[in-house]
VOPAGU-2260 file (C-alpha; in pm, 1 decimal, decimal comma):
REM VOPAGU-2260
SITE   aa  ch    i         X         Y         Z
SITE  UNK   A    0       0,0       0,0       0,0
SITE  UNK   A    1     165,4     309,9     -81,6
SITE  UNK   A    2     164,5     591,0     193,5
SITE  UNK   A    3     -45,1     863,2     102,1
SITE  UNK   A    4    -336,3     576,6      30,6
SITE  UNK   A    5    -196,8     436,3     415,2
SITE  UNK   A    6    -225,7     787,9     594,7
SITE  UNK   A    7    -563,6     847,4     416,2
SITE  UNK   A    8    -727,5     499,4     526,4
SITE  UNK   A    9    -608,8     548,7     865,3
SITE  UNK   A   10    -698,1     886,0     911,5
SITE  UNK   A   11   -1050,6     774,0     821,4
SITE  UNK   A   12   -1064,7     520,0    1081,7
SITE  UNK   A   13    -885,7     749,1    1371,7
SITE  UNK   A   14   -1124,9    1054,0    1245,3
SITE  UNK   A   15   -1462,2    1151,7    1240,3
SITE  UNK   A   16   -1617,6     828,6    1402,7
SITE  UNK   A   17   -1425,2     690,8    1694,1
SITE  UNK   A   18   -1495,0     926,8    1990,4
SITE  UNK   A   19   -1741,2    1151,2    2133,0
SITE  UNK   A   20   -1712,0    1571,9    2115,8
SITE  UNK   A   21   -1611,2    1532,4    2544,1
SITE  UNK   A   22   -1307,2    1329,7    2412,7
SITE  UNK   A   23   -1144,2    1631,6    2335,3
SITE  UNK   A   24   -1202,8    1821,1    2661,2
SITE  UNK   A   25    -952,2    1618,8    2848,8
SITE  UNK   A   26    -803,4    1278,9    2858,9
SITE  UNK   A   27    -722,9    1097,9    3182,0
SITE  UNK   A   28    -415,1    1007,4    3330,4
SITE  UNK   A   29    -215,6     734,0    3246,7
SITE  UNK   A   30     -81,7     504,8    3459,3
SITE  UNK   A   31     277,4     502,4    3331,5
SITE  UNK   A   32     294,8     896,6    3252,3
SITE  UNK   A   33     388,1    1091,5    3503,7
SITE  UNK   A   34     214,3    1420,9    3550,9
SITE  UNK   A   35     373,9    1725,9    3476,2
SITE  UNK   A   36     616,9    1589,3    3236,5
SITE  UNK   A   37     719,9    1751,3    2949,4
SITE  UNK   A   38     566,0    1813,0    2636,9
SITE  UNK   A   39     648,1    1914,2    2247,4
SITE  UNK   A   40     359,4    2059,3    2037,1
SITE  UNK   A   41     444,7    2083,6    1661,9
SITE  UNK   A   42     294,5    2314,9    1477,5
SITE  UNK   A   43     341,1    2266,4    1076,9
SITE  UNK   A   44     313,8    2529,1     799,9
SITE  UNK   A   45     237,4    2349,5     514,2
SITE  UNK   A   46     309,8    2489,3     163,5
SITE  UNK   A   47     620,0    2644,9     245,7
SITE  UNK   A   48     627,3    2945,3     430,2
SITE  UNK   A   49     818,8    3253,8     286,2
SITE  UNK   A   50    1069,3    3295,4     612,4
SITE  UNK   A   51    1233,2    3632,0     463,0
SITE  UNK   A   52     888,8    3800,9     505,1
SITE  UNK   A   53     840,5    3625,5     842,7
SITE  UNK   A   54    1139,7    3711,9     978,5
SITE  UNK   A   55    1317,9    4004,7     791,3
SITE  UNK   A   56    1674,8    4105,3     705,4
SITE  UNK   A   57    1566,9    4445,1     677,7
SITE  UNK   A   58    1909,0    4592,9     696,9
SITE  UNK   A   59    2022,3    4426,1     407,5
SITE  UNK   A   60    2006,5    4664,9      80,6
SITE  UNK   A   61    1974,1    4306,9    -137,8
SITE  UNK   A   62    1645,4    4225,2      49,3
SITE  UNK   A   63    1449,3    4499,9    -106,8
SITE  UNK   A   64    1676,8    4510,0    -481,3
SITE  UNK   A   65    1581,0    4116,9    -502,5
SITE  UNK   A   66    1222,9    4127,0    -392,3
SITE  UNK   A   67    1116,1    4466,2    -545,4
SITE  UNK   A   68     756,6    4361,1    -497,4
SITE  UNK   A   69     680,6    4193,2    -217,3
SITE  UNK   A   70     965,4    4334,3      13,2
SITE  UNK   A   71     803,9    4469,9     362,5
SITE  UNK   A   72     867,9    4869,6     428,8
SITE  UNK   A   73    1143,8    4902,8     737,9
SITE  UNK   A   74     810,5    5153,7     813,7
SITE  UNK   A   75     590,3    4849,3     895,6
SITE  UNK   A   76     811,3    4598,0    1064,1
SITE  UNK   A   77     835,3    4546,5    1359,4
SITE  UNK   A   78    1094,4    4463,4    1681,6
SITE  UNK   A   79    1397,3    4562,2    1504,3
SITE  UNK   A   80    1676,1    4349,2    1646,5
SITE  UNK   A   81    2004,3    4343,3    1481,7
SITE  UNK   A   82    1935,1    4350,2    1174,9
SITE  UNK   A   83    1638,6    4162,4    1184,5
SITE  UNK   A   84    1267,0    4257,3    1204,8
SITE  UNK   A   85     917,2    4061,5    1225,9
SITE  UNK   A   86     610,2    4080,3     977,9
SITE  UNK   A   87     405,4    4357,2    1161,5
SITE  UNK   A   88     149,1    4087,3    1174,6
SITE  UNK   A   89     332,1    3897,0    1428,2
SITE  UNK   A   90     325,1    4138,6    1660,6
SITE  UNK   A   91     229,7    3889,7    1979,7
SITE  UNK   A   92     517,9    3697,7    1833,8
SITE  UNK   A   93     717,5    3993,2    1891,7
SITE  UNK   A   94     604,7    4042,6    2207,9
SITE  UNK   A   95     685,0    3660,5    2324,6
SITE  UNK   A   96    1044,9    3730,2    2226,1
SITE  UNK   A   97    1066,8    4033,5    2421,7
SITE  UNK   A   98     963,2    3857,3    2706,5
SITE  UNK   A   99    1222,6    3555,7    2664,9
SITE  UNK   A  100    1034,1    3319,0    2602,7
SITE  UNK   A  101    1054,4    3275,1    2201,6
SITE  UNK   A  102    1397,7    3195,1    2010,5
SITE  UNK   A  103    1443,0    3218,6    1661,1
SITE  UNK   A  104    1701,6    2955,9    1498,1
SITE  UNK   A  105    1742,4    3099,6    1147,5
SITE  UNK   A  106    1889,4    2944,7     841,4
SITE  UNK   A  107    1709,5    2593,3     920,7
SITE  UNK   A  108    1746,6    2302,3     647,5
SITE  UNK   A  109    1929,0    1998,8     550,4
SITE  UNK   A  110    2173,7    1912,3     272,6
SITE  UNK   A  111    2062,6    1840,4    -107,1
SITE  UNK   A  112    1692,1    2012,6     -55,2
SITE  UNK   A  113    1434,0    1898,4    -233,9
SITE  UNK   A  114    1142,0    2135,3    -349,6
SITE  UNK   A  115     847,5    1899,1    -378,2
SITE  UNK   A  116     627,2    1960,4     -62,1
SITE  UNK   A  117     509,5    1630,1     -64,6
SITE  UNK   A  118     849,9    1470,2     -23,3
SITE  UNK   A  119    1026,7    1788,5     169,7
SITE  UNK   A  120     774,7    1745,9     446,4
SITE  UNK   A  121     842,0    1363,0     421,2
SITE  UNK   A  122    1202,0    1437,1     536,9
SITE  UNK   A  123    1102,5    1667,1     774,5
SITE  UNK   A  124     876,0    1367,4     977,3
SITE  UNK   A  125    1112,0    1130,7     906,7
SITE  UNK   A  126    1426,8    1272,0     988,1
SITE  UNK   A  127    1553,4    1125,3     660,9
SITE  UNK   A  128    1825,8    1237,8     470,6
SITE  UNK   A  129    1706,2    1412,8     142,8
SITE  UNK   A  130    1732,7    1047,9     -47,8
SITE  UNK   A  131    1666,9     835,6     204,8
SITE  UNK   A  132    1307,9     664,5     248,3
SITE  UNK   A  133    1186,1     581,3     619,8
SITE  UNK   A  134     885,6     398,2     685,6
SITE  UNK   A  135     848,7     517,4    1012,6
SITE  UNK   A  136     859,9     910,8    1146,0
SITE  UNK   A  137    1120,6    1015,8    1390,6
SITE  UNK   A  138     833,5    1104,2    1697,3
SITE  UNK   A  139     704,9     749,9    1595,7
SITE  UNK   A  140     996,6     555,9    1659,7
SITE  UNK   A  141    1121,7     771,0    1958,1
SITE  UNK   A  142     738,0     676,4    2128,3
SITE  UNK   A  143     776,2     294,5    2031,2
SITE  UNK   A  144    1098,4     354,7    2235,1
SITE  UNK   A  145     947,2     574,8    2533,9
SITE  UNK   A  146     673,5     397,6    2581,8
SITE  UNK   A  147     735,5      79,7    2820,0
SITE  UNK   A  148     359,4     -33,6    2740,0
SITE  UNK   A  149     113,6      52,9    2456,4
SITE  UNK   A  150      -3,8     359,0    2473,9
SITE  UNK   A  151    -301,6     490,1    2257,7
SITE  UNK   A  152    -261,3     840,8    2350,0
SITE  UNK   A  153      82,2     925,6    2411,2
SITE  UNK   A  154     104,8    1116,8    2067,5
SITE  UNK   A  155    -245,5    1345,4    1976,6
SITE  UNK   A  156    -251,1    1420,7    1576,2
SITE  UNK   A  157    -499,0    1746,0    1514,3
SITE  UNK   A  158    -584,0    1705,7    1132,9
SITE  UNK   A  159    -752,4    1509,8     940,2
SITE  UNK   A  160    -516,5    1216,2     811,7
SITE  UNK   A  161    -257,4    1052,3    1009,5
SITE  UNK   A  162      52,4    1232,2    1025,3
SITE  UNK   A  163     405,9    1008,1     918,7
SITE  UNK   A  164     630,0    1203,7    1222,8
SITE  UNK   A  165     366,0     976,4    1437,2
SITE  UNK   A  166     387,7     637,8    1273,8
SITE  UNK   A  167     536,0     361,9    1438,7
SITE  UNK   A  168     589,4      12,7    1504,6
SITE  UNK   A  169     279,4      51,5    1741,4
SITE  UNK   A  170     -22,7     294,9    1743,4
SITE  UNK   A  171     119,3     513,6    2083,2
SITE  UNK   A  172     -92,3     812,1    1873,8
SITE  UNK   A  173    -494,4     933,6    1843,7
SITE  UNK   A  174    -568,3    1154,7    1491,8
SITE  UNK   A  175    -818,1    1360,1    1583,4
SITE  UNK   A  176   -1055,6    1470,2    1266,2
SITE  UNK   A  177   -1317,6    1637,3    1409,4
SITE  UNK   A  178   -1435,4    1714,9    1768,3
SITE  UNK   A  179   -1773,2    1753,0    1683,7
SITE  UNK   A  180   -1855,5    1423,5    1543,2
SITE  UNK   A  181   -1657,0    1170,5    1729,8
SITE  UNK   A  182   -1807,3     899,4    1885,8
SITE  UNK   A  183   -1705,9     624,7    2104,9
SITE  UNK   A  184   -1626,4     250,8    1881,6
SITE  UNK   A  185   -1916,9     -13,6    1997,7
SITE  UNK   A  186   -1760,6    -298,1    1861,4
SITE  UNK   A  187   -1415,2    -311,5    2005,9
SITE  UNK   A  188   -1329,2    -699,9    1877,6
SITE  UNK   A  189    -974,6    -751,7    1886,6
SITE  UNK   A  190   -1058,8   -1110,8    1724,5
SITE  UNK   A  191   -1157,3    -937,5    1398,8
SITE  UNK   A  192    -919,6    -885,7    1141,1
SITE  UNK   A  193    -939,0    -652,8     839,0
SITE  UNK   A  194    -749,2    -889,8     637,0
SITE  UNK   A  195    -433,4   -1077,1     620,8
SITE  UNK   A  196    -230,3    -732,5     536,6
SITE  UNK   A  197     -63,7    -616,6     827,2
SITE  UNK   A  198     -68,9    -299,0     763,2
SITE  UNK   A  199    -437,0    -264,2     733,3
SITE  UNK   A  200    -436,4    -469,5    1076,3
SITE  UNK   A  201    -220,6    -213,6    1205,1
SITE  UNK   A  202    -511,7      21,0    1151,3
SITE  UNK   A  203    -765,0    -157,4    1301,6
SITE  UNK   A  204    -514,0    -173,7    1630,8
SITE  UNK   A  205    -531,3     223,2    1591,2
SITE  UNK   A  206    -912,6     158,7    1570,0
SITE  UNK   A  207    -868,3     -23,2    1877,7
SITE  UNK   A  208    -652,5     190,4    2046,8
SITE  UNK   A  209    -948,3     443,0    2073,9
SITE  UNK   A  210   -1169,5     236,5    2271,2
SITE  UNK   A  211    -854,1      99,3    2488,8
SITE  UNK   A  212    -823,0     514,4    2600,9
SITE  UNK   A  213   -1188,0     601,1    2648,3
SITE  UNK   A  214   -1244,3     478,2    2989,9
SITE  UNK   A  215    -965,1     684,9    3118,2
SITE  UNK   A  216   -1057,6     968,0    2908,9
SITE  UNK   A  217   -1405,9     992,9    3018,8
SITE  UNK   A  218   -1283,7    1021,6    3390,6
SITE  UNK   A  219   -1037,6    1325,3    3356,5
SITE  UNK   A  220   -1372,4    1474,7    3131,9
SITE  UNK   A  221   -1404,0    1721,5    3408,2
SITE  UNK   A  222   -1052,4    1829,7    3474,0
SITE  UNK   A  223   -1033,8    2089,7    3236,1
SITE  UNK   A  224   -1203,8    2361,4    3126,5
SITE  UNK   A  225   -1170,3    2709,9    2854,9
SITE  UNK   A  226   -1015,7    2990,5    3088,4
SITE  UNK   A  227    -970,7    3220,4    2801,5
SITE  UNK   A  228   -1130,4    3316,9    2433,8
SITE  UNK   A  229    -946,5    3179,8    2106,0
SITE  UNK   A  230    -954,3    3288,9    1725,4
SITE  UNK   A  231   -1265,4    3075,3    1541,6
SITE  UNK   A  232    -986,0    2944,5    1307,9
SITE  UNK   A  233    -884,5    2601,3    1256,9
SITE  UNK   A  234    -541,9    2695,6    1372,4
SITE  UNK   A  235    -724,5    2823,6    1670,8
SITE  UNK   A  236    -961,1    2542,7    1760,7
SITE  UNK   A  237    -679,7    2322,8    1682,8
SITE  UNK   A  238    -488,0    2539,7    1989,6
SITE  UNK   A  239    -739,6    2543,9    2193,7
SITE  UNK   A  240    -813,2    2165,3    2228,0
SITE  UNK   A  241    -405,3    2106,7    2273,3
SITE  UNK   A  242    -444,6    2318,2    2553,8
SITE  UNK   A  243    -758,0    2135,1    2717,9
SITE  UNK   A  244    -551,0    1811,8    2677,5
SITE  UNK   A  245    -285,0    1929,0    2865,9
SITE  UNK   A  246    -473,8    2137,9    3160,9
SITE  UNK   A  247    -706,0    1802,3    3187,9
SITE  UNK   A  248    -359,0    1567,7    3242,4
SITE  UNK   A  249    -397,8    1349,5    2922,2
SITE  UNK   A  250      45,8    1349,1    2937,2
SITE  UNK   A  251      39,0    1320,9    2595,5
SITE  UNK   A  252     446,7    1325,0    2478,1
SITE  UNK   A  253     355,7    1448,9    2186,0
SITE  UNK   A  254     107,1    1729,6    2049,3
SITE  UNK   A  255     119,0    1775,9    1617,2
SITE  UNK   A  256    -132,6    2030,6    1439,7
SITE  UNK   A  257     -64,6    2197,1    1125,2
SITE  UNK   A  258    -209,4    2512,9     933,3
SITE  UNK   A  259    -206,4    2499,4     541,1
SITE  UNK   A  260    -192,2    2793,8     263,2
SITE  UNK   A  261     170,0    2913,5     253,2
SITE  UNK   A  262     211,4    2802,2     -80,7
SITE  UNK   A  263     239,8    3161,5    -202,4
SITE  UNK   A  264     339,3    3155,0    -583,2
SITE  UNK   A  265      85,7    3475,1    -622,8
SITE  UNK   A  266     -88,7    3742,9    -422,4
SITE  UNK   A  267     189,0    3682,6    -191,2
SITE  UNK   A  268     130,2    4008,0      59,8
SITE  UNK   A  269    -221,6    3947,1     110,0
SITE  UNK   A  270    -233,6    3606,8     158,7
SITE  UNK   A  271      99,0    3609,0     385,4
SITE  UNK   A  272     -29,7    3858,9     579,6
SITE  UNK   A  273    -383,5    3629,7     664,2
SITE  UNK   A  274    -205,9    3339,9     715,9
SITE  UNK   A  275      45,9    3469,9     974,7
SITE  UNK   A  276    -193,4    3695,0    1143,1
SITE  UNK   A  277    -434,0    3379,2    1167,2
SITE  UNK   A  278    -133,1    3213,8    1301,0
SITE  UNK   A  279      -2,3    3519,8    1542,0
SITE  UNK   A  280    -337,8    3515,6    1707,3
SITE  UNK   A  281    -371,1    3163,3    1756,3
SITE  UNK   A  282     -37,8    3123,6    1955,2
SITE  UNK   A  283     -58,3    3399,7    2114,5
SITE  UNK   A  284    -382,1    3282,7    2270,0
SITE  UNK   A  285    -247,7    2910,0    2328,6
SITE  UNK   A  286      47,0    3073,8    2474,7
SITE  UNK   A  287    -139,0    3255,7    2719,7
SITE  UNK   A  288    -370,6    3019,6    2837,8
SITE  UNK   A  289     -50,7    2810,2    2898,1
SITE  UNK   A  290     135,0    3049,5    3080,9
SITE  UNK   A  291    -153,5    3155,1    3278,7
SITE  UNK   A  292    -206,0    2812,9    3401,1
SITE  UNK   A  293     159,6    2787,9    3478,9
SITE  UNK   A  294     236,7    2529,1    3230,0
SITE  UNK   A  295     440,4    2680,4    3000,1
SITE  UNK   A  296     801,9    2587,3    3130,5
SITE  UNK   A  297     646,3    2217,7    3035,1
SITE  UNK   A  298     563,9    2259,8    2698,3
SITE  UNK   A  299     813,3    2291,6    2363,6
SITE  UNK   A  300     604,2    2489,7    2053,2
SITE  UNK   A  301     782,1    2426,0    1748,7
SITE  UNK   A  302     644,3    2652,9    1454,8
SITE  UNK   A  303     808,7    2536,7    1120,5
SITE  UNK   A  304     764,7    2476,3     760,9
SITE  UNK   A  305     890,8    2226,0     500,3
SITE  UNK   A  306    1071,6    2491,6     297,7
SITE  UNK   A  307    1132,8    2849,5     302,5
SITE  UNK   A  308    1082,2    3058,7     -41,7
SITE  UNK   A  309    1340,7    3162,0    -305,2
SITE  UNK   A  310    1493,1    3489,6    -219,5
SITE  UNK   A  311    1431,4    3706,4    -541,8
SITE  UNK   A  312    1072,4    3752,6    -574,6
SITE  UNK   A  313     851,1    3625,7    -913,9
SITE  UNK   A  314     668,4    3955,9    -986,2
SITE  UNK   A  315     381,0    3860,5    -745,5
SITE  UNK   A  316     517,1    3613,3    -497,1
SITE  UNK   A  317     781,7    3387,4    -418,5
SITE  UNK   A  318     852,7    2974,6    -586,7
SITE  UNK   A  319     972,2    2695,2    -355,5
SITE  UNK   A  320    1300,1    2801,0    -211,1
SITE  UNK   A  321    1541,6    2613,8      84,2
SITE  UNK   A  322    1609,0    2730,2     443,7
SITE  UNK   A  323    1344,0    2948,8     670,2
SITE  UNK   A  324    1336,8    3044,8    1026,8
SITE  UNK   A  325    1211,3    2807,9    1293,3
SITE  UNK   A  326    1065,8    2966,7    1627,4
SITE  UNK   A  327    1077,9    2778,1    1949,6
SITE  UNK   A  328     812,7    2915,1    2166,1
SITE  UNK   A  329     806,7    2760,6    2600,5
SITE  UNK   A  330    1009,6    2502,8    2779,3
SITE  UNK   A  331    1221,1    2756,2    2977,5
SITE  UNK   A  332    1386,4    2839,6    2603,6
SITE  UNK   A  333    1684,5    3140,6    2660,4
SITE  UNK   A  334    1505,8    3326,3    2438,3
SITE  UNK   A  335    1742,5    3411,0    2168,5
SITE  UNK   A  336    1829,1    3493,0    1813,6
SITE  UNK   A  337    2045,0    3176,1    1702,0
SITE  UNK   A  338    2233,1    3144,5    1400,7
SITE  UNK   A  339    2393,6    3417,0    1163,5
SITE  UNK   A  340    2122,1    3666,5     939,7
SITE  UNK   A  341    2024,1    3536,4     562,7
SITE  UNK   A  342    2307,6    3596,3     380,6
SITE  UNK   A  343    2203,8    3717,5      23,6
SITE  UNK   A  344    2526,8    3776,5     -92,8
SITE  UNK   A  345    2612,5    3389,1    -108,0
SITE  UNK   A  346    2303,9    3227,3    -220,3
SITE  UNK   A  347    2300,6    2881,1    -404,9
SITE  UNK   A  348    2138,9    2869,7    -736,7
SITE  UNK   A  349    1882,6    3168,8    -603,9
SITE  UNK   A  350    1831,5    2997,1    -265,4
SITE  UNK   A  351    1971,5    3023,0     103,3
SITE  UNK   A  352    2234,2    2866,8     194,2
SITE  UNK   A  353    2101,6    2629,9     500,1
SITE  UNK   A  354    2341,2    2661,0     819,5
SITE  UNK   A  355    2158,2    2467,1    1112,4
SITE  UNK   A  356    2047,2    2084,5    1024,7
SITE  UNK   A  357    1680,4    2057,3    1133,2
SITE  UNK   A  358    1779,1    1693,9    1269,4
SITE  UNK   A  359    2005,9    1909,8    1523,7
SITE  UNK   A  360    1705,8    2079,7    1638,1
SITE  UNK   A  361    1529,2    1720,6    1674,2
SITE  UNK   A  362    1775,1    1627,7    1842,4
SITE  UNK   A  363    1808,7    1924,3    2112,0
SITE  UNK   A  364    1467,1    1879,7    2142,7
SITE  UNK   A  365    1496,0    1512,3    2248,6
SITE  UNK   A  366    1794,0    1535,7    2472,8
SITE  UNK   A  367    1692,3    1813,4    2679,3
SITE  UNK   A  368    1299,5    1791,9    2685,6
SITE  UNK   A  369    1210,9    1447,9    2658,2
SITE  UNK   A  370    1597,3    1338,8    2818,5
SITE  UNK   A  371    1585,8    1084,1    2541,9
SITE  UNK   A  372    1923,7     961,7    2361,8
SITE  UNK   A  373    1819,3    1100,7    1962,0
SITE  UNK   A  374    2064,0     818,4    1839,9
SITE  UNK   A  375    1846,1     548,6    1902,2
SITE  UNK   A  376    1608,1     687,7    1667,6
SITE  UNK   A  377    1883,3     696,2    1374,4
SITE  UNK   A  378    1923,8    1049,7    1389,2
SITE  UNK   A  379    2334,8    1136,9    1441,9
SITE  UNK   A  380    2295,4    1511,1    1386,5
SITE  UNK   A  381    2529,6    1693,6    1712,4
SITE  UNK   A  382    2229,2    1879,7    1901,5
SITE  UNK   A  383    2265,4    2226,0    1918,1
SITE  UNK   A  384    2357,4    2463,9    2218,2
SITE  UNK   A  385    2210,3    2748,5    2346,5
SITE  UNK   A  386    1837,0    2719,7    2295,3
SITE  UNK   A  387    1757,8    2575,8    2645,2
């Protein structure tokens, strides 16, 4: 079965009709997950977001001679920091930064890029190298690792397929399609097969895996409630159920959500400017629900793409390009600006130049949130120092 048809069957099955809306407004403690642990969310920016206009080398003449008509006014940015300036419509963003508790690792990418969203982000949730094909994703086999027992929800999915970073030997991971029109599986047989393929009896043990959680998860039902008002975007309702999960003590590992449209061949300031404010708004208000219920220090955000943009613009917009920002947002991060500014002046066929290994980041991520050796996962990349 080849993947895309895989991650489509089994986000059917894990999606609109396994659980009811309360599943999402808190899961219940499990046994082998201790409380307060720490916890990554991933948020994904699918289409490639244009990282020069998220995070701007304003002081650099080239920016505005190579993107003559998209380039952002050094009157409407924002948090000018050495050389480097935010979209004004990530102002909250901004602000996070200014309060130390958002770094910025710029340059991010991997060796040999490849331009095809489809297989970029395939590297990116593998942790492969750029031709190397992984069955499994790199949060998947780190979970298959972590966890000493099955665990159905130790990894929550917002979207509505399965997502490959997940996959593993074991379903230790819930997709979540819908809130509003789960309901709970009735017949939980773990004598019936799908057929003799193994892989579609690995979805019906994700099938399973639903029911296995939902005694648990209707007893921490109550443990959480909304504290604060989100954006009515996906993005935000996305948000805003990650943060029930956490206040209601589901210990999920592992949070992954995604927001699409930054595929921005055309109309590039307009849409740009929607999708980031959409995004801006959405953090902003997950961030603060976090931090106001004193959680923060135990969650990781992770905001990235699968590519940035190429550097000179196309008349309207920007084509598929290389290395972008990624922004680290909680988990007592030092706050800072990692990483040298975009240089334009040694660019690589009309692309950046990448400088920091995403896998590094992975890595870093793994040693010093999760205290989880990242070689045992296949991925050999040095971690990197500084962010935490």
């Amino acid at each position: 079965m080849n993947r895309r048809n895989f991650l489509s069957l089994t986000g059917t099955f894990t999606g609109g009709a396994l659980l009811l809306p309360d599943f999402l407004h808190a899961f219940g403690n499990q046994s082998n997950l201790v409380i307060g642990e720490h916890c990554l969310v991933f948020i994904q920016l699918n289409g490639g977001n244009d990282g020069l206009n998220t995070f701007i080398p304003f002081d650099n003449p080239l920016y505005y001679d190579l993107r003559a008509k998209i380039a952002l006014s050094k009157d409407t940015i924002i948090s000018k920091n050495k050389g480097m300036a935010f979209h004004p419509a990530l102002k909250d963003f901004a602000g996070i930064q200014q309060n130390g508790d958002l770094s910025i690792i710029q340059n991010v990418g991997y060796p040999e890029p490849n331009r095809s969203h489809f297989r970029s982000q395939e590297i990116w949730q593998t942790a492969s190298g750029s031709n190397q094909y992984i069955n499994d994703g790199w949060l998947g086999r780190y979970l298959d690792l972590q966890c000493q027992d099955h665990q159905p929800t130790a990894g929550v999915n917002l979207d509505s397929i399965d997502n490959l970073a997940l996959k593993g030997n074991e379903p230790n991971f819930i997709t979540v399609k819908d809130p509003n029109r789960f309901k709970i599986r009735t017949d939980n047989d773990d004598t019936v097969k799908l057929s003799d393929n193994p892989q579609l009896d690995f979805v019906r043990k994700i099938a399973n895996s639903v029911s296995e959680g939902s005694e648990e998860i209707q007893k921490a039902i109550a443990k959480s409630t909304a504290e604060m008002s989100y954006p009515k975007t996906n993005l935000g309702k996305n948000l805003e159920w990650i943060a029930r999960l956490i206040k209601g003590n589901l210990n999920s590992k592992v949070y992954y959500t995604s927001q699409n449209g930054y595929d921005t061949h055309d109309n590039q300031l307009t849409i740009h400017q929607r999708n980031l404010t959409e995004l801006n708004d959405a953090v902003f208000s997950f961030y603060s629900d976090l931090k106001n219920a004193k959680l923060l220090q135990n969650v990781t955000i992770v905001v990235f793409s699968e590519f940035g943009r190429r550097v000179k613009d196309n008349g309207n917009g920007t084509d598929h390009g290389t290395a972008a920002p990624m922004f680290i947002i909680g988990g007592n991060n030092k706050g800072n600006i990692m990483g040298n500014n975009p240089n334009l002046n040694d660019l690589d066929n009309g692309d950046l130049k990448y400088e920091i290994d995403f896998r590094s980041i992975y890595a870093t991520l793994l040693q010093s949130k999760m205290d989880f050796d990242y070689k045992k996962i296949g991925i050999t990349n040095t971690p990197i120092k500084g962010l935490f």
